[in-house]
C-alpha positions in Angstrom: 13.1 -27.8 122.4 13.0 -31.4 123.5 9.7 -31.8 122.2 10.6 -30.3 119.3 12.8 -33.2 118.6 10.3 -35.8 120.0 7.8 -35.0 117.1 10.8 -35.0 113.9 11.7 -38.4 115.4 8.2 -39.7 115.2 7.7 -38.0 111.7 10.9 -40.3 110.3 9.5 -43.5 111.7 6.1 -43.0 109.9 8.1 -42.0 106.5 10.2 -45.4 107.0 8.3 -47.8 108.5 7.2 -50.5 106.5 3.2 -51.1 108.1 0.4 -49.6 108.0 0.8 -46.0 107.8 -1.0 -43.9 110.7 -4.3 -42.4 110.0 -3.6 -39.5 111.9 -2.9 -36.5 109.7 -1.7 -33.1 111.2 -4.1 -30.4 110.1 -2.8 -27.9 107.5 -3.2 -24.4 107.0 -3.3 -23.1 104.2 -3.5 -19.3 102.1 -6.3 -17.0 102.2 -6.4 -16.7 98.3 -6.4 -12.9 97.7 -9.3 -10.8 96.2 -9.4 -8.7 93.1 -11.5 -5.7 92.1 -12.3 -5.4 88.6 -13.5 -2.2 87.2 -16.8 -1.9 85.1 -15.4 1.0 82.7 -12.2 2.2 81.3 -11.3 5.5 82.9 -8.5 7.3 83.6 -7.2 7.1 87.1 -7.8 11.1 88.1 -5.1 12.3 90.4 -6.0 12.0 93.8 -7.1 15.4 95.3 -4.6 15.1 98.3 -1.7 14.1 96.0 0.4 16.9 94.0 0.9 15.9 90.3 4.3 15.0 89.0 5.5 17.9 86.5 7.0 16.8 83.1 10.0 18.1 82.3 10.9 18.9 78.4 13.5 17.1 76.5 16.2 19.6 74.5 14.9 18.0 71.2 11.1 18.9 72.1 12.5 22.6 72.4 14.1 23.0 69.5 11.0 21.5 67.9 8.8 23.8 69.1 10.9 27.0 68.6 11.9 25.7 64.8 7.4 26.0 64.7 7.2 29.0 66.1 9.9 30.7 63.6 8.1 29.4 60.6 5.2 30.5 61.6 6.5 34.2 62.3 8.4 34.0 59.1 5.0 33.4 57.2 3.3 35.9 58.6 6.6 38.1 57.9 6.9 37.2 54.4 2.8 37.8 53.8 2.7 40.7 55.2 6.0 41.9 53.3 5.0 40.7 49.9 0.7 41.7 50.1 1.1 44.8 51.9 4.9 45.7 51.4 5.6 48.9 50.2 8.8 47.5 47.9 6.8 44.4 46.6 6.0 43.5 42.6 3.2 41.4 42.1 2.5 40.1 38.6 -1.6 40.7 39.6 -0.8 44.7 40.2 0.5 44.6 36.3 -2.8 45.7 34.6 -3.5 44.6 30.5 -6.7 46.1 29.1 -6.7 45.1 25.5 -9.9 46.7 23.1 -10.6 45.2 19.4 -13.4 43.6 17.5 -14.7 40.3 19.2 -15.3 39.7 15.2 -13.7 40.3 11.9 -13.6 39.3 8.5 -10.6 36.7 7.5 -8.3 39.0 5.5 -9.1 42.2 6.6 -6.7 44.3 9.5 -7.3 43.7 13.3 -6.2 46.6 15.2 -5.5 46.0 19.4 -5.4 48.7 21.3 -2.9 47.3 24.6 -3.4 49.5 28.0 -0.7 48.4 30.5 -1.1 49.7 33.9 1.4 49.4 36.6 -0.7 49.5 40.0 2.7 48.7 42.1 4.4 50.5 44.1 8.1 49.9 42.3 9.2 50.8 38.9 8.7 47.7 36.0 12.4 47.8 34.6 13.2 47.0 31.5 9.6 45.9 30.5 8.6 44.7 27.1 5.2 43.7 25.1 5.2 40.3 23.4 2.1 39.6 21.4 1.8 36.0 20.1 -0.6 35.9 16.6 -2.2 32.6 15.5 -0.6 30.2 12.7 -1.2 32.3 9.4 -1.5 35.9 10.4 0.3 38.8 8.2 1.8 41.5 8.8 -0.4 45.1 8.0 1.9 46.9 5.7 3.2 44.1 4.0 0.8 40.5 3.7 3.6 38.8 2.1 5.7 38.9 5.4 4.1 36.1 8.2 4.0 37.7 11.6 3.3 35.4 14.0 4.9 36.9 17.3 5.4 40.8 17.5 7.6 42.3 20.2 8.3 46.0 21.3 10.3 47.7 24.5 8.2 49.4 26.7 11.5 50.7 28.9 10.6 50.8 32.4 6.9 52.4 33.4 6.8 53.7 37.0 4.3 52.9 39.8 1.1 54.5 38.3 2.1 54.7 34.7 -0.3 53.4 31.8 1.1 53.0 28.6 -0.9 52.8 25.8 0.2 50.5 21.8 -1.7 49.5 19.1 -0.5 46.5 17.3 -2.2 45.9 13.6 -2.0 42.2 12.2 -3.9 40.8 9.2 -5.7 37.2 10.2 -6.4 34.5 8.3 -8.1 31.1 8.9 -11.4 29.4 8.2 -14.8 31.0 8.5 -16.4 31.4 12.0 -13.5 29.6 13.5 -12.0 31.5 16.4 -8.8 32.2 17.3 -6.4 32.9 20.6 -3.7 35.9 20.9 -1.7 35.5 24.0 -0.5 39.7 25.1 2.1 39.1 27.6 4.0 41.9 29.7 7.7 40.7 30.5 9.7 43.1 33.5 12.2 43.1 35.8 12.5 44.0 39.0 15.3 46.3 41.0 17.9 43.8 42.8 16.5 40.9 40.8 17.9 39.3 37.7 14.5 37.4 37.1 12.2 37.9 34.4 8.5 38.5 35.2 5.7 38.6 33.8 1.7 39.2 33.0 -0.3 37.2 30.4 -4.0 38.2 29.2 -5.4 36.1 26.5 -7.2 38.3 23.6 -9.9 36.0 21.8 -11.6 37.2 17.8 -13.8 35.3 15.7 -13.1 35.2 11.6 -16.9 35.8 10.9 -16.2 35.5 6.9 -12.9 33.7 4.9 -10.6 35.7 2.6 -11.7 33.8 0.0 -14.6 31.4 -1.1 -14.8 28.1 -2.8 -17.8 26.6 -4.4 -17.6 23.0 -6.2 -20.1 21.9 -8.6 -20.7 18.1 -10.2 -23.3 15.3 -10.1 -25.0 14.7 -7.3 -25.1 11.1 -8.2 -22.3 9.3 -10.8 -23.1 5.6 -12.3 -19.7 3.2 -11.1 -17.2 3.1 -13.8 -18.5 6.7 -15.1 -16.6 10.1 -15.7 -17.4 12.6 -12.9 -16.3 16.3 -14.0 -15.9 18.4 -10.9 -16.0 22.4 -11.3 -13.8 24.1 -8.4 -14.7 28.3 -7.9 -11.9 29.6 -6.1 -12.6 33.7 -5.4 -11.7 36.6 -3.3 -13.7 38.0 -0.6 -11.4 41.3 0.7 -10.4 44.2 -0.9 -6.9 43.2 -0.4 -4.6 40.7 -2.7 -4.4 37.1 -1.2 -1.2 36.2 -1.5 0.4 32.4 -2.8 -2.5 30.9 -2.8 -3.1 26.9 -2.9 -6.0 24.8 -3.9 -5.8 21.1 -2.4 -8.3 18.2 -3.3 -8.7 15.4 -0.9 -10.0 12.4 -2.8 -12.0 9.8 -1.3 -11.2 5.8 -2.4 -12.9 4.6 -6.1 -11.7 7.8 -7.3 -9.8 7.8 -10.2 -7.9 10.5 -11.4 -7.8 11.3 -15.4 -7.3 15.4 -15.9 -7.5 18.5 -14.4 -7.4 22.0 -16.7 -5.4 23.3 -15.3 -2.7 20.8 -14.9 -1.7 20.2 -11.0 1.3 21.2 -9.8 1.7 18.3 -7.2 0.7 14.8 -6.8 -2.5 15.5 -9.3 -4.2 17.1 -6.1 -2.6 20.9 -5.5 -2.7 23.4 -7.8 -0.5 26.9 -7.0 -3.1 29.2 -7.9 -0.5 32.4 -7.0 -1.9 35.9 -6.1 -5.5 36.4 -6.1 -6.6 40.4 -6.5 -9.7 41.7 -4.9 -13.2 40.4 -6.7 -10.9 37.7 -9.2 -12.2 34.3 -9.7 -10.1 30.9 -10.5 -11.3 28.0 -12.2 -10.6 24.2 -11.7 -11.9 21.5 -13.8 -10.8 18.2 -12.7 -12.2 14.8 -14.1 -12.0 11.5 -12.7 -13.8 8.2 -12.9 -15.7 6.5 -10.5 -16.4 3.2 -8.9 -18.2 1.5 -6.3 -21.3 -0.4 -5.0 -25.1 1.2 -5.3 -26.0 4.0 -2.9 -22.4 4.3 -1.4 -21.6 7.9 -0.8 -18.1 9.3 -1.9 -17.0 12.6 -0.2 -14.6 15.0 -1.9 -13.0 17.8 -0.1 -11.3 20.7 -1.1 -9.5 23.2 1.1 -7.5 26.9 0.3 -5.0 28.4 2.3 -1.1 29.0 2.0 1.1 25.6 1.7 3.7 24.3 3.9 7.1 25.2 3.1 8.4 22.0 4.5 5.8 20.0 3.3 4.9 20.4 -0.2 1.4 17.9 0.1 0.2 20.0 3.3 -1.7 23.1 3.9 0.8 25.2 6.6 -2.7 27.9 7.0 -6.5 26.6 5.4 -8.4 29.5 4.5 -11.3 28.1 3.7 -12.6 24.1 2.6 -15.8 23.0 1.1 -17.2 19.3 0.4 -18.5 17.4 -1.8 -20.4 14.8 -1.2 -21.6 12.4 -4.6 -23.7 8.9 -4.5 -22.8 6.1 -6.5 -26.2 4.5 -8.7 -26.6 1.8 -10.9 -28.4 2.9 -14.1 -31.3 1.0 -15.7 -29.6 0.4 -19.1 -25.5 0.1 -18.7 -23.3 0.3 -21.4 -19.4 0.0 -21.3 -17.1 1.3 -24.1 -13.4 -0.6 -24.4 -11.4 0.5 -27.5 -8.4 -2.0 -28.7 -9.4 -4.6 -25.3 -8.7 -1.6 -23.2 -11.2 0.2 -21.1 -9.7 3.6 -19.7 -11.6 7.1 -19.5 -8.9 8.5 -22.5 -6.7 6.8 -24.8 -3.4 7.8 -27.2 -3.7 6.3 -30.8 -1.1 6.8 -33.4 -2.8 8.9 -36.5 -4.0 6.6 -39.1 -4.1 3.6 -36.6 -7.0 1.3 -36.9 -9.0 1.2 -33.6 -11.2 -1.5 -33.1 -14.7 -1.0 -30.7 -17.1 -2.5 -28.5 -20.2 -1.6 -26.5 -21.8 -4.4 -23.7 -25.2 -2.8 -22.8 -27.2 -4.4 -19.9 -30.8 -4.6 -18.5 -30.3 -3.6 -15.0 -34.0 -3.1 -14.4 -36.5 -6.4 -13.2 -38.4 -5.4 -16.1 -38.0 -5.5 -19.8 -37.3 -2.8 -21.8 -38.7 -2.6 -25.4 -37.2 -0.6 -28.8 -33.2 -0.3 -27.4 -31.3 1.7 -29.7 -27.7 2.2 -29.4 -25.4 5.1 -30.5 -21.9 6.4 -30.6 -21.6 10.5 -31.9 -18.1 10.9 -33.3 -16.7 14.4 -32.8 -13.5 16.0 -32.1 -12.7 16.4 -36.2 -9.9 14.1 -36.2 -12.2 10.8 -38.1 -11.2 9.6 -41.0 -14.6 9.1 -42.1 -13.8 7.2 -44.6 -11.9 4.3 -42.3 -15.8 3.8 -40.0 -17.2 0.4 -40.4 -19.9 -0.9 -38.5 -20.9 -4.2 -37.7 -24.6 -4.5 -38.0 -25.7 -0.8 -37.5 -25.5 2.2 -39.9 -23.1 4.9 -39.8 -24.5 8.6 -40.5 -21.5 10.2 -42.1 -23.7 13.7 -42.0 -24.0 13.4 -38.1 -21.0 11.8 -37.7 -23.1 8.9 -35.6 -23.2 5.1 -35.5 -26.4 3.8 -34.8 -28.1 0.7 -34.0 -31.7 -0.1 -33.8 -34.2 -3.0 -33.5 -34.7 -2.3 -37.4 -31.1 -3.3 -37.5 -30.4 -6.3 -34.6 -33.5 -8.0 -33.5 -32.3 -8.4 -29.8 -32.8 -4.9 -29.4 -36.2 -4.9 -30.1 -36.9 -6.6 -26.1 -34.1 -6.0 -23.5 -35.1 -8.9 -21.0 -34.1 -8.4 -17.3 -30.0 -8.8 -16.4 -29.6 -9.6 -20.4 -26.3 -8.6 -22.1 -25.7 -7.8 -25.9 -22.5 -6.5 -27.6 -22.1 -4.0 -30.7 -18.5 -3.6 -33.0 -17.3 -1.2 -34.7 -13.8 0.4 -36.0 -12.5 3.9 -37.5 -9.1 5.3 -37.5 -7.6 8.8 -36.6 -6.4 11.0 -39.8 -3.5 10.9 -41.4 -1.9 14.5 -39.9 1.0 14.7 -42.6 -0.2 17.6 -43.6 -0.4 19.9 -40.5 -3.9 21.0 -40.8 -4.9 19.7 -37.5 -3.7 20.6 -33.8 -4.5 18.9 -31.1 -5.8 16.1 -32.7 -9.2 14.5 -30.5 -11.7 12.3 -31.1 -14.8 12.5 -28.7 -16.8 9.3 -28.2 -20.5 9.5 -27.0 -22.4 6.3 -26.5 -26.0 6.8 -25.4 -28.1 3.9 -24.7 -31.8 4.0 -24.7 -34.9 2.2 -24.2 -38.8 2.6 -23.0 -39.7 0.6 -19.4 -43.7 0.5 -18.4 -44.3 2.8 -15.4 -46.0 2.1 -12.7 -49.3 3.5 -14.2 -48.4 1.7 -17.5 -47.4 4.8 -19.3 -44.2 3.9 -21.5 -40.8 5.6 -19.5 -37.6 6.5 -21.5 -34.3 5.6 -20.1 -31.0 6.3 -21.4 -27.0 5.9 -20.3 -24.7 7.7 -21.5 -20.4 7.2 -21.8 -18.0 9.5 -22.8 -14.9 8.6 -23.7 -11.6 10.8 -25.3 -9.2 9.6 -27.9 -5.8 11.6 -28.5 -3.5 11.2 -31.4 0.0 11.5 -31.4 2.0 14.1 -33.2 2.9 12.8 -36.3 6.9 13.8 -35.4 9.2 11.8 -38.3 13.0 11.2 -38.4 14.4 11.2 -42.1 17.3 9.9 -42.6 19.6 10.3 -45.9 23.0 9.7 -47.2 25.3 11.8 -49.6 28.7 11.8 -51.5 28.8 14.1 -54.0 26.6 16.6 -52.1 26.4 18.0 -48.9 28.5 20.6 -47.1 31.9 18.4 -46.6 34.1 17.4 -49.2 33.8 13.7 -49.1 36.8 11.6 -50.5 37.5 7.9 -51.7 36.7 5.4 -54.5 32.7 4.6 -55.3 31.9 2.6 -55.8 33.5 1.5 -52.2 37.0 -0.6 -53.0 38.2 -3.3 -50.2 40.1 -1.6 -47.8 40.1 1.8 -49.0 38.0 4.2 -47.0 35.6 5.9 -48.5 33.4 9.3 -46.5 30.0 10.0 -46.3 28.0 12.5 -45.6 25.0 11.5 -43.1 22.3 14.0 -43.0 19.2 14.0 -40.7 15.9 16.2 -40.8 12.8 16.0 -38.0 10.0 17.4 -39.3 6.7 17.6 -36.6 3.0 18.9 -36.9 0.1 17.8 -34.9 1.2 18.7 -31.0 4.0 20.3 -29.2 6.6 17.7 -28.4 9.5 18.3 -26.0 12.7 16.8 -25.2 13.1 15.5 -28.7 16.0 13.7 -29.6 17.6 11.1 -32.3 19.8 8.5 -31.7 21.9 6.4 -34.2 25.1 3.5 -34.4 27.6 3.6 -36.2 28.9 -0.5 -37.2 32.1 -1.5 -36.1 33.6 -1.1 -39.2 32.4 2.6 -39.5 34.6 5.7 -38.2 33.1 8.6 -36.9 35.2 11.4 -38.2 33.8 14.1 -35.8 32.9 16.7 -38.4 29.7 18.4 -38.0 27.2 20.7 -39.5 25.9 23.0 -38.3 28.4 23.3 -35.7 25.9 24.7 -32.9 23.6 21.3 -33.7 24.0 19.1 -29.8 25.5 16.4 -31.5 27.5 14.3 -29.3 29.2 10.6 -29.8 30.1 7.9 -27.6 33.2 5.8 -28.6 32.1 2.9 -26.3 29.1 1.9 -28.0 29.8 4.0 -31.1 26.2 5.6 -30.7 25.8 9.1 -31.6 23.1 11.1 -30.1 21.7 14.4 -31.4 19.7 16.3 -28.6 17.0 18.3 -31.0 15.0 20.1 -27.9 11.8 21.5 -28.1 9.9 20.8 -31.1 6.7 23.5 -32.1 4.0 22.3 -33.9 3.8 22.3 -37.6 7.4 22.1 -37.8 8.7 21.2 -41.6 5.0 22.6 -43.1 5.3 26.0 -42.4 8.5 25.7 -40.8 11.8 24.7 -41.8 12.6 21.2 -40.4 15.5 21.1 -38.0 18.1 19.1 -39.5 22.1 18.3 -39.2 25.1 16.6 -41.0 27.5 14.7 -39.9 31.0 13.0 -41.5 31.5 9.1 -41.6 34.4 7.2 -43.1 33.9 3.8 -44.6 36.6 1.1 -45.0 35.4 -2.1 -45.8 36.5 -5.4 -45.9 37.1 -8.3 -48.4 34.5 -10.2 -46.6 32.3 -7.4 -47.7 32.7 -7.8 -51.7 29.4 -8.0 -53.6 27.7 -6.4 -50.9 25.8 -2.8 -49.8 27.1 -2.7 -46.2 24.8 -0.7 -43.7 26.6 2.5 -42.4 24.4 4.1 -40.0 21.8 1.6 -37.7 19.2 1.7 -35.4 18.2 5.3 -35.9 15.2 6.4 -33.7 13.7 9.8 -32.5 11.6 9.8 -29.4 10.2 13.1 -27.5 7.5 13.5 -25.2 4.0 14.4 -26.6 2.6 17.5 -24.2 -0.6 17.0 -25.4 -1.3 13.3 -25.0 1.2 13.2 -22.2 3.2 10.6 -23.1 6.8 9.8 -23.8 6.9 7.8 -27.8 9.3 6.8 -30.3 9.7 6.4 -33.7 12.7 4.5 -36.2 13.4 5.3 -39.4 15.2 3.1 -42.1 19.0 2.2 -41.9 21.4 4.2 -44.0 23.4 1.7 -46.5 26.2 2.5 -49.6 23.3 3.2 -51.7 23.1 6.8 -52.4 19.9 7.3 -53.7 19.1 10.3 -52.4 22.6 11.7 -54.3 22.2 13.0 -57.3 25.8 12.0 -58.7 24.8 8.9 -57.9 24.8 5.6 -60.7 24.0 2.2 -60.4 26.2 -0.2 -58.9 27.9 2.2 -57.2 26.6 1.2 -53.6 28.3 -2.4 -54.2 31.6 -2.9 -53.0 34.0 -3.8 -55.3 37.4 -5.9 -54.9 
C-alpha cells in the first residue's frame, strides 16, 4: 500500500517539475485488436443441426387473409360448377338460331328466312320473343309501300328441348353486289329473374342485281364553253312496282346547268320520278355547259333510290348509281356566239326585237388552216326572214343559213396559227300578234370549218360547231280604254268635265295573250289624287281589289292559256271612277287612270316580265258619244 503511494508521489513531481523531464517511460500495454472473419459468399445461415428452430406464430389478420382466399376460391369453383353443369342454369350459348335463305338475291325481289330456335337448356325460356333487324331500305312483302326495317313476333315460352320454327319475308333493296347484315336476335326470360336475355346470330345476303338500272349517255369529250346534253335511262329490273322513286345528279365543278326535260323537282338536280311498273323506262334529258382547261376530266354521277324524308337533297336508300366520266378538249377551229353582248347557252327576246350577232373564230392549231367558211343555220320557225342582215356574208333565205366564205372576206381564205376574226349579223323574232305560233324558238347553229395538212400532206377537214337557243316571249298585252256614254254603269255628270263638279267614268280593261302559257298574270293601275274610286265593279266575280293608301288598284287575272283574245275571248273587267276637278285644271285633259302595267310569268321562257300600257285621260275616244272638246275641262 505504501508503495503504492511512493510511486503517485514520484509521478506528480515529474508532471510539475520544471527540468529536464526523466527519460524513463513505464512500459504500456496495450489491446490485442480483435479478428474478423469475412465470408466469401452470401448464404443463408442453415439452422444448426443441434439447435431446434423457432416456430412462427400467425398474426389474426394473416388468418383472416387466408380463409377470405380460400372462400373465394370454393365460391368459384361453386359458382362454375352451378352455372356449366347445373341442372337449373340458362346459358345464352344453349339458345340455338339456325337461320336458312339465299346467300344471294336479286334487289327487289322477296327474301324468305326460315328461323330454327332451339332451346338446348335445361329450364323453360319465358316469355321469349324474335326480333329481326332489316337493313336501311327493306319493304315489307305484302305491301312495298310500308318500310320494315325491324320485325318482331312472341314466341311465348319454349321448354328445354323445344325448336320452334318462323319464316319472316322482307323485300331488300340497295345497290348491286353490295351486301348486307340482318341481326336475328332471341330475347327470354328466366324463372326468378326479371332480366332480359338474349341470343344474337347475324344472317348475311348479297343483292346480286339492283331493282332498277340506269344508263347515261353524252360525249365522251366536250370543247370548254360548249353545250353537253346528257341522256339519263332510268328502268325496272323486277317484276314488281318500284315504288317513289328518285333520280339524283351529282355535278362536278365547270358544270353549268341550263335545262332538263323534264323539269327537276329540286335544286335543278332531283327529279321524283314516282312509281316505276315492271319492264317501264324513264327518260332524262338534262343540258348544261361546260368549262375548263384541256384534258381535265369532269365526273358526273347519278344515283336512284327512295329520298329522305327529312332531307329533301338526300337519298334515305340508293338503289343503284352510275358515272359519267367526260374530258374537256380544245378544238382546232373555236368559235364563240354572244347575241346582244351576252354569251349564255339560251336567251329570252321580246317578238319583233332586233337582236344583234357576233361570231370570234380562232386558229387553235400550230398550223394554218386554208378555205375557212363560217355558217349560222337559222331554225326554230320563229325568223322574220325578212328582218336578217349580214355583214359581209350572204344570207340563204331558202336554207334559212348565213354564210361566209373566202369568196366573201379574204381573211378566211388562210387562218394563221392563234389568229382571231369576227363576223356580224342581226334578225329579229316574229311579230306573234296573230297567234299562229306557240312556243316561239329560234335555233342557232354556227359551224366553223376549214382544211389543215396532215401529217402525210393530205388536206384534213375540221369543223366546230355551237348551238345556241333563243325563246320569245308571249306577246301578252294590257288594253286599256275609257267610257261615258257606254259601258255597263250609268255614268253621271257634265262633259265636257266642269270645275268642281264630278263627273264618272267607266274604266274598262282587256288582256289578250297568244304565243306561251303565262301564269300568275295580273294588272295594276293608280288612280291620281284627285280621282275617287267608287267601288263599282263589273263583272262582280273579276279579283279586283283597291288600296286606299296608295290609291292603287290591283286586278289578279290568273292563269292565262295561250291564244287568248284570237280564238278566245280576252279576259276583261270594268270598273267605276268619279272625277272632280279643280280650277287649276281649266283648259286641260287631266289623266284619270296612271301607271297601268300587266306582268305574269312566262312558263315557257321561264321568266317573270312586264308590260305598260298608255295612261287613261278625259279623252274618250274610244266612246262613241263622244265630240270634240269634250275631254277639256271647262270653267
Amino acid at each position: 500500500m505504501a508503495e503504492d503511494f511512493d510511486r503517485i508521489d514520484r509521478l506528480q513531481k515529474r508532471l510539475y517539475s520544471r527540468g529536464k523531464k526523466d527519460a524513463h517511460k513505464e512500459e504500456r500495454h496495450g489491446f490485442r485488436e480483435p479478428q474478423y472473419e469475412v465470408g466469401r459468399s452470401w448464404e443463408r445461415e442453415r439452422p444448426r443441426d443441434d439447435v431446434a428452430p423457432r416456430k412462427k406464430r400467425l398474426s389474426g389478420l394473416s388468418l383472416f387473409f387466408v380463409a377470405s382466399i380460400v372462400f373465394f376460391a370454393v365460391s368459384v369453383a361453386f359458382g362454375s360448377f352451378y352455372f356449366f353443369a347445373g341442372q337449373n342454369v340458362v346459358s345464352s350459348k344453349n339458345v340455338d338460331i339456325d337461320i336458312q335463305g339465299p346467300t344471294s338475291i336479286g334487289g327487289g325481289d322477296e327474301l324468305d328466312l326460315q328461323i330454327t330456335i332451339t332451346n338446348k337448356n335445361n329450364t323453360t325460356l319465358q316469355l321469349a320473343d324474335l326480333l329481326v333487324e332489316y337493313p336501311e331500305g327493306t319493304r315489307a312483302a305484302e305491301n312495298t309501300q310500308n318500310e320494315l326495317l325491324r320485325y318482331r313476333e312472341s314466341l311465348g315460352d319454349i321448354a328445354p328441348g323445344e325448336k320452334v320454327k318462323k319464316t319472316v319475308r322482307a323485300v331488300l333493296f340497295g345497290e348491286e353486289n353490295s351486301q348486307k347484315d340482318i341481326p336475328v336476335t332471341i330475347e327470354y326470360r328466366v324463372e326468378g329473374s326479371n332480366a332480359i336475355f338474349y341470343a344474337e346470330e347475324t344472317y348475311q345476303v348479297t343483292l346480286s342485281t339492283a331493282p332498277i338500272s340506269v344508263s347515261v349517255r353524252s360525249l365522251d369529250e366536250v370543247v370548254s364553253g360548249q353545250d353537253i346534253e346528257f341522256e339519263v335511262l332510268v328502268g325496272s329490273n323486277v317484276a314488281s312496282v318500284v315504288e317513289n322513286l328518285v333520280l339524283q345528279a351529282e355535278y362536278p365543278f365547270g358544270f353549268s346547268f341550263t335545262s332538263a326535260d323534264p323539269k327537276a323537282n329540286f335544286s335543278d338536280s332531283l327529279w321524283e320520278l314516282g312509281n316505276l311498273k315492271p319492264e317501264e323506262k324513264r327518260t332524262i334529258h338534262i343540258t348544261g355547259r361546260m368549262s375548263g382547261q384541256d384534258d381535265e376530266e369532269r365526273v358526273f354521277r347519278f344515283a336512284a333510290g327512295v329520298r329522305d324524308i327529312q332531307n329533301v337533297n338526300k337519298l334515305s336508300t340508293t338503289y343503284v348509281s352510275s358515272v359519267r366520266s367526260v374530258t374537256i378538249t380544245q378544238p382546232f377551229l373555236g368559235a364563240t356566239l354572244s347575241l346582244n353582248d351576252q354569251e349564255t347557252q339560251s336567251y329570252v327576246f321580246e317578238a319583233g326585237e332586233r337582236i344583234q350577232g357576233q361570231i370570234v373564230w380562232k386558229n387553235n392549231l400550230t398550223d394554218q388552216i386554208t378555205d375557212g367558211e363560217v355558217e349560222v343555220r337559222l331554225s326554230g320557225g320563229a325568223v322574220d326572214e325578212q328582218s336578217v342582215l349580214v355583214e359581209g356574208g350572204f344570207y340563204d333565205s331558202v336554207n334559212d343559213t348565213l354564210r361566209w366564205s373566202k369568196e366573201t372576206r379574204e381573211d378566211l381564205a388562210v387562218l394563221e396559227p392563234t389568229q382571231l376574226g369576227a363576223l356580224r349579223f342581226s334578225f329579229a323574232g316574229k311579230n306573234l300578234t296573230d297567234g299562229s305560233l306557240k312556243n316561239p324558238e329560234i335555233v342557232l347553229e354556227v359551224t366553223v370549218r376549214g382544211k389543215r395538212m396532215s401529217s402525210s400532206n393530205v388536206p384534213e377537214q375540221i369543223d366546230s360547231t355551237v348551238t345556241r337557243r333563243v325563246k320569245l316571249l308571249s306577246n301578252l298585252r294590257l288594253t286599256p280604254r275609257i267610257v261615258h256614254s257606254v259601258g255597263p254603269f250609268a255614268n253621271t255628270g257634265p262633259l265636257p268635265p266642269r270645275a268642281e263638279q264630278q263627273t264618272t267614268y267607266t274604266a274598262m280593261l282587256s288582256v289578250t295573250n297568244g304565243a306561251n302559257h303565262v301564269s300568275d298574270v295580273r294588272v295594276t293601275a293608280t288612280l291620281p289624287s284627285y280621282v275617287r274610286w267608287l267601288g263599282a265593279i263589273s263583272p262582280n266575280s273579276a279579283n279586283v281589289t283597291f288600296n286606299a293608301s296608295n290609291n292603287q288598284i290591283t286586278w289578279i287575272v290568273g292563269e292565262m292559256p295561250q291564244q287568248i283574245g284570237t280564238s278566245v275571248s280576252p279576259k276583261e273587267v270594268a270598273f267605276q271612277i268619279g272625277f272632280t276637278p279643280s280650277v287649276s285644271q281649266v283648259g286641260q285633259a287631266p289623266i284619270l287612270v296612271d301607271t297601268l302595267q300587266v306582268r305574269g310569268f312566262d312558263q315557257f321562257t321561264d321568266s317573270q316580265f312586264s308590260r305598260t300600257a298608255l295612261n287613261l285621260t278625259t279623252a274618250l275616244s274610244t266612246d262613241p258619244a263622244f265630240q270634240s272638246g269634250q275631254d277639256t275641262v271647262s270653267p
